[in-house]
MARTIPA-456105 format. One record per residue (C-alpha): chain; residue in one letter; x, y, z; residue number from 0. Coordinates in nm, 2 decimals. Example, Ala and Ser with C-alpha at 12.3 -4.5 7.8 and 13.67 -1.06 7.14 Angstrom:
REM residues 2
A_A_1.23_-0.45_0.78_0 .
A_S_1.37_-0.11_0.71_1 .
//
This chain:
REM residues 552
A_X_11.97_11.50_6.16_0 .
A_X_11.82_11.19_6.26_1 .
A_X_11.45_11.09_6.33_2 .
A_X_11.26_11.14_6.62_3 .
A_X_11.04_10.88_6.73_4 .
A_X_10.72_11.04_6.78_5 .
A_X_10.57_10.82_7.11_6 .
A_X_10.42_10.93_7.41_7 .
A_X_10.73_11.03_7.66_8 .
A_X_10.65_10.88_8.01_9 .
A_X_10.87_10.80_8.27_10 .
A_X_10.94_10.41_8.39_11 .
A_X_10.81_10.49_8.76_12 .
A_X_10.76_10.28_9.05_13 .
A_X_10.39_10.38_9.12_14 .
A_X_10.30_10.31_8.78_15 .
A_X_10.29_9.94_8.87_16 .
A_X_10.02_9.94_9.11_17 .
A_X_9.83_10.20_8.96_18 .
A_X_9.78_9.92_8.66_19 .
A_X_9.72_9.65_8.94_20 .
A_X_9.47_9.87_9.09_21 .
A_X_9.31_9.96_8.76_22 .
A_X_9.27_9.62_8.60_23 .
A_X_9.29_9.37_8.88_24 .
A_X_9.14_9.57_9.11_25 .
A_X_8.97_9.28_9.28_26 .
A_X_9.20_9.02_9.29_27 .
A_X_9.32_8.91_9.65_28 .
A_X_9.67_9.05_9.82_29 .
A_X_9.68_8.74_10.16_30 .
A_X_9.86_8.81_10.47_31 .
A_X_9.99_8.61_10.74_32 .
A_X_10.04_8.92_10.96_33 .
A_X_10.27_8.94_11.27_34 .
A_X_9.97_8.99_11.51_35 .
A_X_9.87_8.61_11.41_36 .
A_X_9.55_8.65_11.16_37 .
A_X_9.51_8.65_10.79_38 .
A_X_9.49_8.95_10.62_39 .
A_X_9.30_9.03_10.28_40 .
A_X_9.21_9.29_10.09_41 .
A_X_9.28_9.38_9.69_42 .
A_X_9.52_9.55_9.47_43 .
A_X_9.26_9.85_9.45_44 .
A_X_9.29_9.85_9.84_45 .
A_X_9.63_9.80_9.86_46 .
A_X_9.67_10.12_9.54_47 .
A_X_9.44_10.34_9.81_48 .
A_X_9.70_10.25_10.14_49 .
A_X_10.00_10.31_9.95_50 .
A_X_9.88_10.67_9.84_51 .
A_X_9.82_10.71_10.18_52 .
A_X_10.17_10.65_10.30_53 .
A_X_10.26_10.88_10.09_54 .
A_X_10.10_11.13_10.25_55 .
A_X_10.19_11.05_10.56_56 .
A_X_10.57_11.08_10.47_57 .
A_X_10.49_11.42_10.33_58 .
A_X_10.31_11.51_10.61_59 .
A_X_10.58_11.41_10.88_60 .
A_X_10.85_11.62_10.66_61 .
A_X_11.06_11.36_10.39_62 .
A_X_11.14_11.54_10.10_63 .
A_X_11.20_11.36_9.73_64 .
A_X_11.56_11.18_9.77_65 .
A_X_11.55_11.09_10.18_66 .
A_X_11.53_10.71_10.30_67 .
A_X_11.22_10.56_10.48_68 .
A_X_11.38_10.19_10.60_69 .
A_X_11.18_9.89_10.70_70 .
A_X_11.24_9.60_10.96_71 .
A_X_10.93_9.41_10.85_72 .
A_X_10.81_9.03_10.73_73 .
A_X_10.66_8.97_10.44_74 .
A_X_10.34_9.15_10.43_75 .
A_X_10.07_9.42_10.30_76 .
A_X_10.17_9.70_10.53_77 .
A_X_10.54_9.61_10.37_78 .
A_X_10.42_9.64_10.06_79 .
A_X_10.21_9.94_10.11_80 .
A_X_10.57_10.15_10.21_81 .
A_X_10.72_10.00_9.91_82 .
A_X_10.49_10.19_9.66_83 .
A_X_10.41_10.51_9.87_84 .
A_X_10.79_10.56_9.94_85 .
A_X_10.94_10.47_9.60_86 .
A_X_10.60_10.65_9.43_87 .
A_X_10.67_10.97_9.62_88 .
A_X_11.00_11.00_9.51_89 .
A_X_11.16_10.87_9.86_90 .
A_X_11.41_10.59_9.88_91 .
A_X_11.26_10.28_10.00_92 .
A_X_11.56_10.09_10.23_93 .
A_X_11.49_9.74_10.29_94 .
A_X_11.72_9.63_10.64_95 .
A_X_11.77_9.24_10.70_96 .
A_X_11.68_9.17_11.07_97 .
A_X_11.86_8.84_11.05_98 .
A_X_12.22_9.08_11.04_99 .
A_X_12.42_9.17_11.33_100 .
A_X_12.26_9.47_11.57_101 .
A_X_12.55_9.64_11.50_102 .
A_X_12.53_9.56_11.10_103 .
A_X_12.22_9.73_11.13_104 .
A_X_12.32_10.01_11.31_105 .
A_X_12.57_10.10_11.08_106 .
A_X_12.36_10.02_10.75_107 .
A_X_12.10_10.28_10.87_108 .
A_X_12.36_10.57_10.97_109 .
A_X_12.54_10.46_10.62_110 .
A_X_12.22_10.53_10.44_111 .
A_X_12.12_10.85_10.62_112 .
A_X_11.77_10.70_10.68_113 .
A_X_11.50_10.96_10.78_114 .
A_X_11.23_10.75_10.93_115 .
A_X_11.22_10.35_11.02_116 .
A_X_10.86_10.11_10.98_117 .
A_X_10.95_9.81_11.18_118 .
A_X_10.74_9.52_11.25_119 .
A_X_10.63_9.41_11.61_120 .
A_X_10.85_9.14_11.57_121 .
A_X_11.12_9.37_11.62_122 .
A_X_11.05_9.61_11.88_123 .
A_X_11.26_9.50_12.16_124 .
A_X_11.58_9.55_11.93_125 .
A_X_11.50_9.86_11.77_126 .
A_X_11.46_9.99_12.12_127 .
A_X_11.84_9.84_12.19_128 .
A_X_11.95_10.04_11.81_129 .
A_X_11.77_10.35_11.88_130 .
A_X_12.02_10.57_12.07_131 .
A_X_12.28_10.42_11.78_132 .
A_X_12.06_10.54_11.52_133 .
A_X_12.17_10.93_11.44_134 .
A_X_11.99_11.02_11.12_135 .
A_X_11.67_10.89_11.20_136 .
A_X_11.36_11.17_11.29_137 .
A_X_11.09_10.94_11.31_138 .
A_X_10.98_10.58_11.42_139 .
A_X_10.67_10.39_11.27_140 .
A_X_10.54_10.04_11.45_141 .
A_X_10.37_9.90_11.19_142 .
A_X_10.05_9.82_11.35_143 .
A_X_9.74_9.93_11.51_144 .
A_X_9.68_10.13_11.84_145 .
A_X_9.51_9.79_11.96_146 .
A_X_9.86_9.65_11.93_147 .
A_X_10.11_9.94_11.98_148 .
A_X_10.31_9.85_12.34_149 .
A_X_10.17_10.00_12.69_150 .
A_X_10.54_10.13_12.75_151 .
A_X_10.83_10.20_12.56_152 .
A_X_11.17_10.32_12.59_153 .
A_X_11.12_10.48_12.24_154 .
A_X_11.02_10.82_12.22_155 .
A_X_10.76_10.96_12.03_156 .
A_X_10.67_10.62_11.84_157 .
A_X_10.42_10.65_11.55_158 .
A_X_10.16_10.40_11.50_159 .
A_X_10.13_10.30_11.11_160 .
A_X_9.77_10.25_11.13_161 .
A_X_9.72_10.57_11.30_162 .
A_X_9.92_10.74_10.99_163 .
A_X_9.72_10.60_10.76_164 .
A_X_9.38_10.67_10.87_165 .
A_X_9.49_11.05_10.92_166 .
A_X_9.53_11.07_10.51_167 .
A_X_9.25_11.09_10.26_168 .
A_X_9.41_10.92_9.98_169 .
A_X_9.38_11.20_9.71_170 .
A_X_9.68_11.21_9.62_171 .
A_X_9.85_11.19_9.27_172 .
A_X_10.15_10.99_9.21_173 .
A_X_10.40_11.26_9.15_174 .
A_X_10.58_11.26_8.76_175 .
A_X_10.97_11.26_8.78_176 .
A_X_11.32_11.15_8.62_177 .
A_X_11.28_10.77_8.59_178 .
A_X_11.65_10.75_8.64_179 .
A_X_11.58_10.89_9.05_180 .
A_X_11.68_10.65_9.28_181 .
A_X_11.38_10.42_9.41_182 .
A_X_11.53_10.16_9.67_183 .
A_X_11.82_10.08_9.81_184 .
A_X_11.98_9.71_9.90_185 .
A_X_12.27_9.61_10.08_186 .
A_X_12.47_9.33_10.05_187 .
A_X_12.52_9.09_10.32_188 .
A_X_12.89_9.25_10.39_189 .
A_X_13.08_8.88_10.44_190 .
A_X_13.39_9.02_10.45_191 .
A_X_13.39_9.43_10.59_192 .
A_X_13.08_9.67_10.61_193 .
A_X_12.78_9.57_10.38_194 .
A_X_12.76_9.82_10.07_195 .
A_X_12.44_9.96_9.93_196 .
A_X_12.32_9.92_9.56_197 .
A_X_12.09_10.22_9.48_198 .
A_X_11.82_10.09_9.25_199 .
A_X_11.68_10.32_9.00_200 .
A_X_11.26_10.38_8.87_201 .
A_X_11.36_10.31_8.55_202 .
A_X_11.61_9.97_8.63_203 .
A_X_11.33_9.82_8.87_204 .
A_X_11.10_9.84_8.60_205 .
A_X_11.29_9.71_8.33_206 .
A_X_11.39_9.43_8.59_207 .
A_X_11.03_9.38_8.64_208 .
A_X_10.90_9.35_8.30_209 .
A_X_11.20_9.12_8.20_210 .
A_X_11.15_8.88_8.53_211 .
A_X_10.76_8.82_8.44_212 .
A_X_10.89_8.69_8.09_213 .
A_X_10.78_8.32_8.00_214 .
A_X_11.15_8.19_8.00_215 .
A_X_11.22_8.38_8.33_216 .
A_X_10.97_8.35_8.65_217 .
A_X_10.72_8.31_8.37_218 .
A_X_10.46_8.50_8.59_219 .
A_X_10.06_8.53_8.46_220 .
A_X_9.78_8.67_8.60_221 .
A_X_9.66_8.31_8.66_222 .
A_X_9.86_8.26_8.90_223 .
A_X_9.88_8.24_9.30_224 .
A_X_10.26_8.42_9.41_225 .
A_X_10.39_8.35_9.71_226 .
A_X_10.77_8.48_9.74_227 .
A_X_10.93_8.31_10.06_228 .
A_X_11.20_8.51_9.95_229 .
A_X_11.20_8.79_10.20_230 .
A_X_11.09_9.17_10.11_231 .
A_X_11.43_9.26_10.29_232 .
A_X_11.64_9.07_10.04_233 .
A_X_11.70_9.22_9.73_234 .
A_X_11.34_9.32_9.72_235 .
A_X_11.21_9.00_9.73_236 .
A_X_11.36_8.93_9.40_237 .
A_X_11.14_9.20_9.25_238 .
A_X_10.85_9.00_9.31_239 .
A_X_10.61_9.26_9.45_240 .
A_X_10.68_9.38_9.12_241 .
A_X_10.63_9.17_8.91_242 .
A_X_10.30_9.01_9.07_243 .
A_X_10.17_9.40_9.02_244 .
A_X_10.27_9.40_8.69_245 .
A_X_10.05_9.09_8.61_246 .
A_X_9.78_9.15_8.86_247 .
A_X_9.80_8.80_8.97_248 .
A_X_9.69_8.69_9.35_249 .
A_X_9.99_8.76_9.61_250 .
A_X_10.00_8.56_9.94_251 .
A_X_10.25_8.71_10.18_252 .
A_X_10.38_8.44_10.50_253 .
A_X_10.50_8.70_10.73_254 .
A_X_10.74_8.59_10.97_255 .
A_X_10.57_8.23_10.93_256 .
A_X_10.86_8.04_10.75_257 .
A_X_10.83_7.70_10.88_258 .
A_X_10.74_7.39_10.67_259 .
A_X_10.42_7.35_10.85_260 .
A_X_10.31_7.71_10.80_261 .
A_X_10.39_7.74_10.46_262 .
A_X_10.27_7.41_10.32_263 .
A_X_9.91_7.48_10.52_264 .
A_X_9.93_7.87_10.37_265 .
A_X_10.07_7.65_9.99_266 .
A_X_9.71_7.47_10.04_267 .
A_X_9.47_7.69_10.20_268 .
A_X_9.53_7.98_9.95_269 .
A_X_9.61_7.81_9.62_270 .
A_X_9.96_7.92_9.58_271 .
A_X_10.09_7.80_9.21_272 .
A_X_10.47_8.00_9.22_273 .
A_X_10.69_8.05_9.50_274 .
A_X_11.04_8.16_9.51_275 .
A_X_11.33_8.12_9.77_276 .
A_X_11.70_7.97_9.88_277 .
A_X_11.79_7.63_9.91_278 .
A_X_11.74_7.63_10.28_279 .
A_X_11.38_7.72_10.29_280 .
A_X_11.32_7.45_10.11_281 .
A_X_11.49_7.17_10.27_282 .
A_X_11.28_7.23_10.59_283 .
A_X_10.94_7.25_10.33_284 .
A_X_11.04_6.90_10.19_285 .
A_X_11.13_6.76_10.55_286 .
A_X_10.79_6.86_10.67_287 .
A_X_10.58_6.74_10.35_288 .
A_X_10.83_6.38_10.37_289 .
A_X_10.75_6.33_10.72_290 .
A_X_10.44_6.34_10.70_291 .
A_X_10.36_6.17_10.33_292 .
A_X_10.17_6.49_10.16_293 .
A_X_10.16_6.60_9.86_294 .
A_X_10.11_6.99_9.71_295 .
A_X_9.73_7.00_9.51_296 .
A_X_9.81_7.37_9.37_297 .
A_X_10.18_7.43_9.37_298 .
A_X_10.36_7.38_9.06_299 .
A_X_10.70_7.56_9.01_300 .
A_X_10.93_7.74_9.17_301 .
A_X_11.28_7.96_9.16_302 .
A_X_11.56_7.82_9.35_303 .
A_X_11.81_8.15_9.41_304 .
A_X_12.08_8.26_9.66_305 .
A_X_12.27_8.00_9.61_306 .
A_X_12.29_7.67_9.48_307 .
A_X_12.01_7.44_9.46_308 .
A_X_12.16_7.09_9.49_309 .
A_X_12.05_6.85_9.19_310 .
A_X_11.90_6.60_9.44_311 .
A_X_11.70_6.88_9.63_312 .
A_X_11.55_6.96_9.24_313 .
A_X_11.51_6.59_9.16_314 .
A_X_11.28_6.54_9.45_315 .
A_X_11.07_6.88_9.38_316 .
A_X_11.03_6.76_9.03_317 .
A_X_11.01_6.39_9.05_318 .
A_X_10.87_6.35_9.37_319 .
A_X_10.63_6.62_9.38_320 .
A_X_10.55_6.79_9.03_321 .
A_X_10.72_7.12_9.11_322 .
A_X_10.91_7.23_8.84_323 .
A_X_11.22_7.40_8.92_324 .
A_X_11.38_7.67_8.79_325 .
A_X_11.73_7.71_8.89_326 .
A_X_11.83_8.10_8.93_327 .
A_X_12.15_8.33_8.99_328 .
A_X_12.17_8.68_9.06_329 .
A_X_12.29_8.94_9.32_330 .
A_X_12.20_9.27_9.49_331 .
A_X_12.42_9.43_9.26_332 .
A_X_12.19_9.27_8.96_333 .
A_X_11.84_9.39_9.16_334 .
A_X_11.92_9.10_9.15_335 .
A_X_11.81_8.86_8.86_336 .
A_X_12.08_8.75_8.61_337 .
A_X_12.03_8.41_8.50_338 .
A_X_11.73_8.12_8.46_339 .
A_X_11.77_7.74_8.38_340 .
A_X_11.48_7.76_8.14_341 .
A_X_11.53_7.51_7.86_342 .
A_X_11.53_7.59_7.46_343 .
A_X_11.33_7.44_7.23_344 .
A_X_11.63_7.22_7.09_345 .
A_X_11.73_7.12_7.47_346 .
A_X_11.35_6.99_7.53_347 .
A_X_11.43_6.73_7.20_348 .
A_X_11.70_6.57_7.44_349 .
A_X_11.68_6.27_7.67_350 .
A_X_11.55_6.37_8.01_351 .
A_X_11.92_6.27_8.16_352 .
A_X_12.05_6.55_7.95_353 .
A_X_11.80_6.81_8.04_354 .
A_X_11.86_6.76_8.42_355 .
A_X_12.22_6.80_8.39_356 .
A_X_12.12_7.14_8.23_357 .
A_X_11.85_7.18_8.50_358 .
A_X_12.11_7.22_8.73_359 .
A_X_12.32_7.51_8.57_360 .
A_X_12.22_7.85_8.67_361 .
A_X_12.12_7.90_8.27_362 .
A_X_12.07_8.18_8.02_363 .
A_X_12.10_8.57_8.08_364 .
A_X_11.74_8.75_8.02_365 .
A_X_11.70_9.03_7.82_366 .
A_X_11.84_9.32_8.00_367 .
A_X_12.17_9.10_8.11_368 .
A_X_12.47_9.00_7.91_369 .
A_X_12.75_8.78_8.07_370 .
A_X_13.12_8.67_8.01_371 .
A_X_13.38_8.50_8.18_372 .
A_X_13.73_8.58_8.14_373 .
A_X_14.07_8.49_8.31_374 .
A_X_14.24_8.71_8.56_375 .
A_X_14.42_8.94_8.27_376 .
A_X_14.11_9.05_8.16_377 .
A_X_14.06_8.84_7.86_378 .
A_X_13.74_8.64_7.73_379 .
A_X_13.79_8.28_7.76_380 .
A_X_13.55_8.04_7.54_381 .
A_X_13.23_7.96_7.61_382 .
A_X_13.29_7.55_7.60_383 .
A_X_13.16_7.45_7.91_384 .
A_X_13.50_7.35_8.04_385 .
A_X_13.68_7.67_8.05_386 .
A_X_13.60_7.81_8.41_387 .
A_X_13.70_8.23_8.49_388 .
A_X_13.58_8.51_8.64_389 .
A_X_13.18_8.57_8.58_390 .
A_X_13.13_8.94_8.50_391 .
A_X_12.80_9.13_8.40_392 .
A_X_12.68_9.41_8.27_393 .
A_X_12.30_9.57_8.17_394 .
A_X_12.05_9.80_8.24_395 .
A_X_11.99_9.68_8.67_396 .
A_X_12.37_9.63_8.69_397 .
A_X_12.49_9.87_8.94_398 .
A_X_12.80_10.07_8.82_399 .
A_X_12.94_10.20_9.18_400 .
A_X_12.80_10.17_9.53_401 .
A_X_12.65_10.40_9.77_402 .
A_X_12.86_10.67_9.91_403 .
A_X_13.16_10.49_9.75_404 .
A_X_13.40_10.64_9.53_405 .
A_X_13.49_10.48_9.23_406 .
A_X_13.37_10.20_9.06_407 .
A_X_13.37_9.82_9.08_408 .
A_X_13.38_9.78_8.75_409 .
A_X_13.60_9.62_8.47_410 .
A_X_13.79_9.60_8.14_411 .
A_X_13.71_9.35_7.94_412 .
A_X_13.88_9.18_7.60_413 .
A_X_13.75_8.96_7.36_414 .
A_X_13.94_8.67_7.24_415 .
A_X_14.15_8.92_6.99_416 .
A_X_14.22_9.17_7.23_417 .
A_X_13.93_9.41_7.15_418 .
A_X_13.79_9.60_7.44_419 .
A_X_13.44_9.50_7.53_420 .
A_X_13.39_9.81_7.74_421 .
A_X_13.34_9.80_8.16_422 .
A_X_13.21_9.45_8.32_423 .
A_X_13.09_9.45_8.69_424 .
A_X_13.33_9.16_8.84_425 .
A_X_13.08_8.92_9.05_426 .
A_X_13.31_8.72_9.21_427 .
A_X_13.18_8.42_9.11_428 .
A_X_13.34_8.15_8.87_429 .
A_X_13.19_8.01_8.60_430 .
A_X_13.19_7.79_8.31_431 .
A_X_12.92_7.89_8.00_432 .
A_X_12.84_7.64_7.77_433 .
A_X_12.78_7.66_7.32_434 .
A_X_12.45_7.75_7.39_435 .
A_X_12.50_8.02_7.66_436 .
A_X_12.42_7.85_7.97_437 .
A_X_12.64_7.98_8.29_438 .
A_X_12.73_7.74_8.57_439 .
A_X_12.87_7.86_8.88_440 .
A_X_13.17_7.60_8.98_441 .
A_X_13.22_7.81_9.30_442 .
A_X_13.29_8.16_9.46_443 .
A_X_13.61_8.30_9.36_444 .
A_X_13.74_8.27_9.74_445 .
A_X_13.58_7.93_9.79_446 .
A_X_13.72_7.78_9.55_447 .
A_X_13.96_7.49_9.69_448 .
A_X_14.35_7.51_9.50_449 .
A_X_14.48_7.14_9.57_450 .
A_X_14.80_7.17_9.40_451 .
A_X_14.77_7.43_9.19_452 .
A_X_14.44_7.25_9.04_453 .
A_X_14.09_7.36_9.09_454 .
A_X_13.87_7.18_9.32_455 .
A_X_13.49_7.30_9.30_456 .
A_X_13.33_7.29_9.61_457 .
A_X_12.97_7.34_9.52_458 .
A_X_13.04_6.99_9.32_459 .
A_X_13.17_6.80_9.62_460 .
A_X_12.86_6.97_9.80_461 .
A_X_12.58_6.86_9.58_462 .
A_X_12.76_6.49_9.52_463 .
A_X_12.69_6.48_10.00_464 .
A_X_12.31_6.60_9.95_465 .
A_X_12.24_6.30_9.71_466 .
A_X_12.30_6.09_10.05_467 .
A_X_11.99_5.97_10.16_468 .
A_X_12.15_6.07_10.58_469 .
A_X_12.21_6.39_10.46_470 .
A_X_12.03_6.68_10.57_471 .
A_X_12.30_6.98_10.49_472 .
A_X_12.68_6.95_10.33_473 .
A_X_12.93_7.23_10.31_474 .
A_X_13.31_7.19_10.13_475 .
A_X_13.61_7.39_10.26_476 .
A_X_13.90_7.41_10.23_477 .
A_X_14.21_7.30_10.47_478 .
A_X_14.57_7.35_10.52_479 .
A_X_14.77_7.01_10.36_480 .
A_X_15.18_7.01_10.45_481 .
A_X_15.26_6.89_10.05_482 .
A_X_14.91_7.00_9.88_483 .
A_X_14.83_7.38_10.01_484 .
A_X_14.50_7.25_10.08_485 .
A_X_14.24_7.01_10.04_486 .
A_X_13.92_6.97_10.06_487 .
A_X_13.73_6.91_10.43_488 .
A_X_13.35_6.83_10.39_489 .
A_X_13.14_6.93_10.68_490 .
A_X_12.81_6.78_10.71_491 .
A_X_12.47_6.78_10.89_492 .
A_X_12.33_6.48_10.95_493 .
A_X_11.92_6.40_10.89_494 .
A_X_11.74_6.27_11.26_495 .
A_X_11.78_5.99_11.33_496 .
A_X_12.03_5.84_11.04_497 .
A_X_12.34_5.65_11.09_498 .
A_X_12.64_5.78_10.89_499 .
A_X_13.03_5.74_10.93_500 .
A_X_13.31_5.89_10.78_501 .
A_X_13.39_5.63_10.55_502 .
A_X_13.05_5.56_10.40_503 .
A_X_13.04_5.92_10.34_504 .
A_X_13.36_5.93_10.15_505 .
A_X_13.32_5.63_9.96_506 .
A_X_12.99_5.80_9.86_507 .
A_X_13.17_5.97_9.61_508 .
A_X_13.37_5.67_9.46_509 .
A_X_13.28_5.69_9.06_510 .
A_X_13.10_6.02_9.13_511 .
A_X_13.41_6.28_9.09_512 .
A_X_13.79_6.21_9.05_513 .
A_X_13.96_6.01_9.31_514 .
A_X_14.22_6.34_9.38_515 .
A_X_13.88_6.56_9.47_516 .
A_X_13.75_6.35_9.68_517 .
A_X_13.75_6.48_10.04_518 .
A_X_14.02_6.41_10.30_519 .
A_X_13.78_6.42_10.58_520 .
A_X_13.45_6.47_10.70_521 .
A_X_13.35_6.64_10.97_522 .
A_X_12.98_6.61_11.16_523 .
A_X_12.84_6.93_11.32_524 .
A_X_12.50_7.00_11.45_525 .
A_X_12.41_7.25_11.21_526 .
A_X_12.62_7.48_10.98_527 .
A_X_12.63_7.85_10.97_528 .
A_X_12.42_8.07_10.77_529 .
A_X_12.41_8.45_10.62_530 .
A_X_12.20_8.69_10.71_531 .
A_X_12.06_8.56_10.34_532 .
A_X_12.01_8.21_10.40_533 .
A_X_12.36_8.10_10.25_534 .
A_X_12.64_7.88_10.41_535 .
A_X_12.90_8.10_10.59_536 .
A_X_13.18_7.94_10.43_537 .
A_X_13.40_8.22_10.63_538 .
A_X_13.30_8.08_10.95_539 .
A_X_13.37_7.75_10.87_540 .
A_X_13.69_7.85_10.77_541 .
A_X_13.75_8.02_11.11_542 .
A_X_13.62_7.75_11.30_543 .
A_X_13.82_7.42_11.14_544 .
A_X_14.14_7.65_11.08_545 .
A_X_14.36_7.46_11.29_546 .
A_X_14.17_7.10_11.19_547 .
A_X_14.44_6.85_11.14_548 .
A_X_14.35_6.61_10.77_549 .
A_X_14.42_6.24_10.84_550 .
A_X_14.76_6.18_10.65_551 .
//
């Protein structure tokens, strides 16, 4: 019979993190740009004492271990506050993206069976639109004060947080339970058909938590100032509310304040060292600090996620302005952190040509992650850095089926003999990984452009058009060719006020990629869709320049 370790036995849980926040960085400052307009701050001890709170206050209006309590909200302590007291009372936290469609939201909400919705003020107006649509719901929660709750309202029976809160004494003890419960849910941005939802587990968000903090990942410290742009409803703000609790650091939230002007004033004002976010965030960041010739005195790296960050965007962060940036990958189905461009101690040896090229992978799976690629048989193909297939995933916040779905998503795999490997969750993305393990995504598996019968990357011919000093945004697609199938159509967003034509964009990429991927034509738009997520909606495009006719 084997031997027992002979350790304490406590369950990874949710409420543990901010207990140890509140315990040993009790005083250190949670900031909030809050919907009503002002700054908000209190401390992890305060924030500890709220969250208990909640958690009465979900008790007392009925939810019982395993129901949903959704959010509409920004960035921001009340959000955070629901996060812990619903996850720490054994609820399901249920983060909604406002940016979706009403009727995605609708039907996200009914598909998770949510019991009681906290919404900003931000979003009153539609959640009095979704109401009647909404058919599991018992209870409503403006997360505010009666100074701010609205004079009228078609809503019925509308709960003011505030209100909740100061009804509740606070003694309450963080319940003990299976670590293995669920804890949040996150849907994906549903591209193509409804959105599904990936249940996270206590014992998952933990692990994710820990392993994200590590030095080769966010490298988070309780030196630092966080601010995540990434929102709270997407992917949980990359477990960042997390992780800062875990390391007690500072946490600075923007609210619904996104703009380059905002956050480079709240960057300054507060002190913020780390932020994390998509590509898109930052463009409009760099075009307000460019414009007006400033320069960050506190900010020094940052994770670039969501999709990819284009080598010139990561050149002028690191070259331009001292932030050092760490190229990411992940996905709601991952919680959602696979990959981090963090370099080895053999790579930092190499000339600094060499270690931007590897800057600009996606990188190395953290602990808690492993990675392959494979073709479409099933079988591992070699980890050269040529030798693109099928990224698939598995590890301990990889999701092995989706909510209310049956089946699974997952995989056989094969090694290179034909051993099994066991089940892989297929990402959809394709990939190349390199001697040394680093992943780089050379496209989405349905964006990738087949001229021929030979691969065209789009993300290449993307990040080759934002080198352009007159470009602002770039997008590849691709479109129908009588003799080729298709070929690639770039479509592009020009910076204010810059000059550019077709042909000096094309013959931008003369002696930067093969003359047979170089684009057939170039389109210029005001400005390119977006996801719900901040990512180009390569779909759209699709739809819209369908029936474009290439030059021949």
């Amino acid at each position: 019979m084997a031997l027992m370790g002979q350790m304490m036995s406590m369950p990874l849980l949710i409420s543990s993190l901010i207990q140890h926040a509140a315990r040993h960085s009790g005083d250190t400052e949670i900031v909030s740009k809050r919907v009503e307009g002002d700054l908000h701050r209190y401390t992890w001890k305060d924030a500890e004492l709220r969250s208990r709170q909640a958690a009465q206050a979900f008790a007392r209006l009925g939810l019982k271990a395993g129901e949903r309590v959704a959010t509409l909200a920004w960035n921001g302590y009340r959000h955070l506050e629901i996060y812990y007291g619903a996850s720490g009372s054994e609820l399901v936290c249920h983060t909604i993206n406002p940016r979706l469609f009403p009727e995605q939201i609708a039907w996200i909400a009914n598909d998770a069976q949510d019991a009681l919705l906290c919404f900003d003020l931000s979003f009153l107006p539609l959640i009095e639109k979704l109401a009647p649509h909404l058919s599991t719901l018992r209870h409503l929660v403006l997360m505010t004060d009666r100074a701010h709750m609205p004079a009228q309202t078609s809503l019925p029976n509308l709960l003011c947080y505030e209100e909740l809160l100061a009804a509740e004494d606070g003694h309450y003890d963080w319940p003990q339970f299976d670590e293995n419960a669920a804890s949040s849910i996150c849907y994906t941005s549903g591209t193509t058909g409804h959105p599904k939802g990936a249940v996270y587990s206590h014992r998952s968000t933990v692990l994710h938590a820990f392993a994200s903090a590590l030095p080769d990942a966010m490298d988070c410290s309780r030196k630092d100032v966080i601010l995540p742009v990434v929102p709270m409803f997407h992917v949980n703000a990359w477990g960042l509310p997390y992780s800062s609790a875990i390391v007690g650091c500072k946490l600075v939230m923007p609210g619904p304040h996104l703009d380059g002007k905002s956050l480079f004033e709240l960057f300054e004002s507060e002190g913020v060292t780390f932020s994390a976010g998509v590509p898109t965030v930052w463009l409009g960041l760099l075009n307000y600090v460019g414009a007006n010739q400033l320069k960050f005195s506190s900010f020094k790296r940052t994770v670039i996620g969501g999709s990819a960050c284009p080598p010139a965007m990561l050149k002028t962060l690191m070259d331009d302005y001292g932030v050092e940036v760490i190229h990411a990958w992940g996905m709601t189905e991952l919680s959602p952190l696979g990959t981090l461009s963090r370099l080895t101690a053999k790579q930092l040896t190499l000339p600094q040509e060499q270690q931007r090229r590897l800057l600009e992978k996606q990188g190395k799976v953290i602990y808690g992650v492993d990675m392959d690629i494979i073709d479409d048989e099933g079988q591992a193909l070699p980890w050269d850095g040529q030798s693109a297939g099928n990224l698939v995933v598995r590890g301990h916040w990889v999701i092995n089926s989706y909510f209310g779905q049956q089946g699974s998503p997952l995989q056989p795999v094969h090694d290179a003999a034909g051993v099994a490997q066991g089940q892989w969750f297929p990402t959809g993305d394709v990939a190349t990984i390199d001697a040394d393990g680093f992943m780089q995504i050379t496209d989405r598996s349905k964006d990738v452009i087949k001229s021929g019968g030979e691969w065209i990357s789009s993300i290449d011919l993307e990040n080759i058009a934002m080198a352009h000093p007159a470009v602002h945004e770039a997008a590849a697609i691709s479109a129908r060719h009588p003799k080729w199938d298709e070929r690639p159509l770039l479509v592009v967003v020009k910076k204010p006020g810059q000059a550019l034509s077709r042909e000096e964009m094309l013959a931008f990429y003369e002696g930067r990629i093969a003359k047979w991927q170089i684009p057939d034509d170039v389109v210029f738009v005001d400005e390119i869709p977006h996801t719900a997520t901040g990512k180009i909606q390569k779909l759209k495009l699709r739809e819209l320049f369908k029936d474009h006719s290439l030059p021949s």
